[in-house]
N, C-alpha and C positions, 0 to 999 in steps of 0.2 A: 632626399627631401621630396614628399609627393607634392604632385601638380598644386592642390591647391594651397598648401603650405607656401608656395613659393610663389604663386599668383597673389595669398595675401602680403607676402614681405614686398613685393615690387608696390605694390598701390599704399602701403604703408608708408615704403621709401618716397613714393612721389607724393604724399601728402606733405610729408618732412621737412622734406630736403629743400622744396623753395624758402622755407623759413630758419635755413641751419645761418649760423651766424659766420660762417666760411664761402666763400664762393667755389661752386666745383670746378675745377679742373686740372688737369694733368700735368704733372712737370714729372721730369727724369731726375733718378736719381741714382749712383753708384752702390751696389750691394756692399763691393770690399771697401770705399771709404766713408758711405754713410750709413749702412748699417749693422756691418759687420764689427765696427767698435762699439754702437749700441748692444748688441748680442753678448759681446765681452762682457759685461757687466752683469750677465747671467749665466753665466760658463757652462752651466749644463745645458742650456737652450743654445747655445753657440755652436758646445760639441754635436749636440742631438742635428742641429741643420746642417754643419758643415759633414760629420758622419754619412748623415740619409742623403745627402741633395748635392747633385750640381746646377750650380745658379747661376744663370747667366747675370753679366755684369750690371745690367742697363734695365732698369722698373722700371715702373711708375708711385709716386704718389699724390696726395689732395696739395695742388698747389691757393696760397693764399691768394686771391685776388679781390679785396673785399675794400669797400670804407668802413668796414667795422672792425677790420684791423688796419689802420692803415699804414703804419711803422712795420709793418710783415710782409707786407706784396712781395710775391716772387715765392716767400719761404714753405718748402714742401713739408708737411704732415703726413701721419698714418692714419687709416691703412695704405702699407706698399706692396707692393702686386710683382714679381719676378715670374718670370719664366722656368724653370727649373727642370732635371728629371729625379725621379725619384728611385734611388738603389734599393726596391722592392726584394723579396726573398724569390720572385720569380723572374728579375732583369726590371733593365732602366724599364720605365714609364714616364712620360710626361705631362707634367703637371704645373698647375700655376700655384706658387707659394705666397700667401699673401701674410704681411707683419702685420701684426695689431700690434699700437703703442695706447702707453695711457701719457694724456700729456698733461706738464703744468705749466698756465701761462704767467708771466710775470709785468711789472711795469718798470719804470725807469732806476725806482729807487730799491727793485730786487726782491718786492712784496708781491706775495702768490696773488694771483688776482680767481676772487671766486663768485660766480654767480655768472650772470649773462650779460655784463656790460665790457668787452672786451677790448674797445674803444682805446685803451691807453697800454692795450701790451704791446711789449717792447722786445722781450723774448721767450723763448718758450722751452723748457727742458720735457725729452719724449726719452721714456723707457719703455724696454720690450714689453710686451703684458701679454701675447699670445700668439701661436701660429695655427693655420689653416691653410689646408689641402685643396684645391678644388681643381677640378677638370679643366685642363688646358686651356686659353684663349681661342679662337678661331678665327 
Protein backbone atom coordinates (compact mmCIF):
# COMPACT_ATOMS: atom_id res chain seq x y z
CA UNK A 1 0.00 0.00 0.00
CA UNK A 2 1.67 3.41 -1.02
CA UNK A 3 2.17 6.27 1.50
CA UNK A 4 -0.79 7.92 0.51
CA UNK A 5 -3.31 5.31 0.24
CA UNK A 6 -2.49 4.55 3.71
CA UNK A 7 -2.40 8.27 5.01
CA UNK A 8 -5.97 8.28 3.50
CA UNK A 9 -7.24 5.05 5.37
CA UNK A 10 -5.85 6.42 8.82
CA UNK A 11 -7.72 10.04 8.68
CA UNK A 12 -10.71 7.98 7.13
CA UNK A 13 -10.43 5.60 10.21
CA UNK A 14 -10.22 8.59 12.60
CA UNK A 15 -13.14 10.38 11.15
CA UNK A 16 -15.11 6.95 11.80
CA UNK A 17 -14.34 5.39 14.43
CA UNK A 18 -15.33 8.15 17.15
CA UNK A 19 -18.86 7.52 15.84
CA UNK A 20 -18.63 3.39 15.48
CA UNK A 21 -21.47 2.17 17.69
CA UNK A 22 -18.60 -0.22 19.63
CA UNK A 23 -16.27 1.14 21.90
CA UNK A 24 -12.43 0.35 21.10
CA UNK A 25 -10.50 -1.65 22.83
CA UNK A 26 -8.67 -4.53 23.35
CA UNK A 27 -9.40 -7.86 25.16
CA UNK A 28 -7.42 -11.32 24.65
CA UNK A 29 -8.54 -13.77 23.19
CA UNK A 30 -7.42 -17.72 22.63
CA UNK A 31 -6.83 -18.77 18.92
CA UNK A 32 -7.29 -22.67 19.81
CA UNK A 33 -10.61 -22.08 21.78
CA UNK A 34 -12.05 -19.14 20.19
CA UNK A 35 -11.20 -19.21 17.13
CA UNK A 36 -10.07 -21.98 15.98
CA UNK A 37 -13.82 -23.71 16.18
CA UNK A 38 -14.94 -20.62 14.31
CA UNK A 39 -12.45 -21.73 11.33
CA UNK A 40 -13.93 -25.23 11.64
CA UNK A 41 -16.91 -24.20 10.17
CA UNK A 42 -14.94 -23.46 6.99
CA UNK A 43 -12.64 -26.22 6.64
CA UNK A 44 -10.87 -25.04 3.98
CA UNK A 45 -9.88 -21.75 5.67
CA UNK A 46 -9.09 -23.75 8.88
CA UNK A 47 -6.79 -26.23 6.79
CA UNK A 48 -5.29 -23.22 4.73
CA UNK A 49 -4.31 -21.37 8.45
CA UNK A 50 -3.41 -24.04 10.40
CA UNK A 51 -1.22 -25.71 6.96
CA UNK A 52 0.63 -21.89 6.41
CA UNK A 53 0.76 -20.48 10.16
CA UNK A 54 2.09 -21.02 13.47
CA UNK A 55 -0.04 -18.81 15.83
CA UNK A 56 0.58 -17.96 18.83
CA UNK A 57 -2.08 -18.84 21.32
CA UNK A 58 -2.90 -15.25 22.88
CA UNK A 59 -4.53 -12.09 20.27
CA UNK A 60 -6.28 -9.54 20.40
CA UNK A 61 -9.64 -8.52 19.54
CA UNK A 62 -12.41 -5.32 19.55
CA UNK A 63 -13.61 -5.57 23.10
CA UNK A 64 -17.23 -4.38 23.82
CA UNK A 65 -17.28 -1.55 26.23
CA UNK A 66 -20.19 0.63 25.12
CA UNK A 67 -23.92 1.90 26.52
CA UNK A 68 -24.97 0.96 23.21
CA UNK A 69 -24.55 -2.33 23.87
CA UNK A 70 -24.88 -2.79 27.23
CA UNK A 71 -25.90 -6.68 27.81
CA UNK A 72 -22.12 -7.30 25.82
CA UNK A 73 -19.47 -5.33 27.93
CA UNK A 74 -16.57 -7.49 28.16
CA UNK A 75 -17.63 -9.57 24.89
CA UNK A 76 -14.68 -9.62 22.13
CA UNK A 77 -15.41 -9.13 18.30
CA UNK A 78 -13.40 -9.15 14.93
CA UNK A 79 -11.16 -8.28 13.59
CA UNK A 80 -8.47 -10.52 15.74
CA UNK A 81 -5.00 -9.83 15.45
CA UNK A 82 -2.41 -13.02 16.17
CA UNK A 83 0.96 -13.09 16.15
CA UNK A 84 1.98 -15.84 13.86
CA UNK A 85 4.89 -17.11 11.45
CA UNK A 86 4.25 -17.79 8.19
CA UNK A 87 5.63 -21.44 6.55
CA UNK A 88 6.70 -19.18 3.30
CA UNK A 89 8.31 -21.49 0.34
CA UNK A 90 11.57 -19.60 1.52
CA UNK A 91 11.44 -20.38 5.71
CA UNK A 92 9.21 -19.14 8.63
CA UNK A 93 8.58 -15.38 8.34
CA UNK A 94 6.85 -13.38 10.75
CA UNK A 95 3.76 -12.01 10.59
CA UNK A 96 0.73 -10.68 12.14
CA UNK A 97 -2.56 -12.61 11.12
CA UNK A 98 -5.47 -10.87 11.42
CA UNK A 99 -9.45 -12.74 11.28
CA UNK A 100 -12.00 -10.82 9.75
CA UNK A 101 -15.57 -12.00 11.04
CA UNK A 102 -18.88 -10.95 9.66
CA UNK A 103 -21.25 -10.66 12.57
CA UNK A 104 -24.85 -11.02 13.42
CA UNK A 105 -26.36 -9.31 16.37
CA UNK A 106 -29.24 -10.64 17.96
CA UNK A 107 -31.86 -9.64 20.94
CA UNK A 108 -33.39 -11.57 23.65
CA UNK A 109 -36.07 -13.18 21.92
CA UNK A 110 -33.39 -14.59 19.08
CA UNK A 111 -34.45 -11.91 16.28
CA UNK A 112 -31.50 -10.80 13.99
CA UNK A 113 -31.32 -7.22 14.94
CA UNK A 114 -30.65 -4.94 11.70
CA UNK A 115 -29.97 -1.44 11.22
CA UNK A 116 -27.99 0.85 13.82
CA UNK A 117 -30.01 0.58 16.96
CA UNK A 118 -27.97 -2.04 18.76
CA UNK A 119 -29.25 -0.98 22.24
CA UNK A 120 -31.17 -4.45 22.96
CA UNK A 121 -28.61 -7.03 21.66
CA UNK A 122 -28.19 -9.74 23.75
CA UNK A 123 -25.96 -11.82 21.61
CA UNK A 124 -24.11 -12.08 18.73
CA UNK A 125 -23.09 -15.02 16.20
CA UNK A 126 -19.43 -14.11 14.22
CA UNK A 127 -18.38 -16.24 11.21
CA UNK A 128 -15.04 -16.30 9.56
CA UNK A 129 -15.40 -13.98 6.47
CA UNK A 130 -11.62 -13.47 5.67
CA UNK A 131 -7.93 -13.49 6.60
CA UNK A 132 -5.09 -10.92 6.12
CA UNK A 133 -1.50 -10.85 6.19
CA UNK A 134 0.26 -7.91 7.34
CA UNK A 135 3.79 -7.19 8.72
CA UNK A 136 4.50 -7.96 12.16
CA UNK A 137 3.47 -5.73 15.29
CA UNK A 138 6.63 -3.82 16.68
Amino acid sequence: MNLTRKAFRIVLLAAVIPFSPVARGDGSVSFATDILPMANERPLFAQFIVESFTVTDTGWGVRIDSPTMPKMKGTRIGPYEFQAEWRSPNGKRPVTLIIDTKIRYFDDHRREILGGDLRHTTSIVETLDSIEIAPPRQ
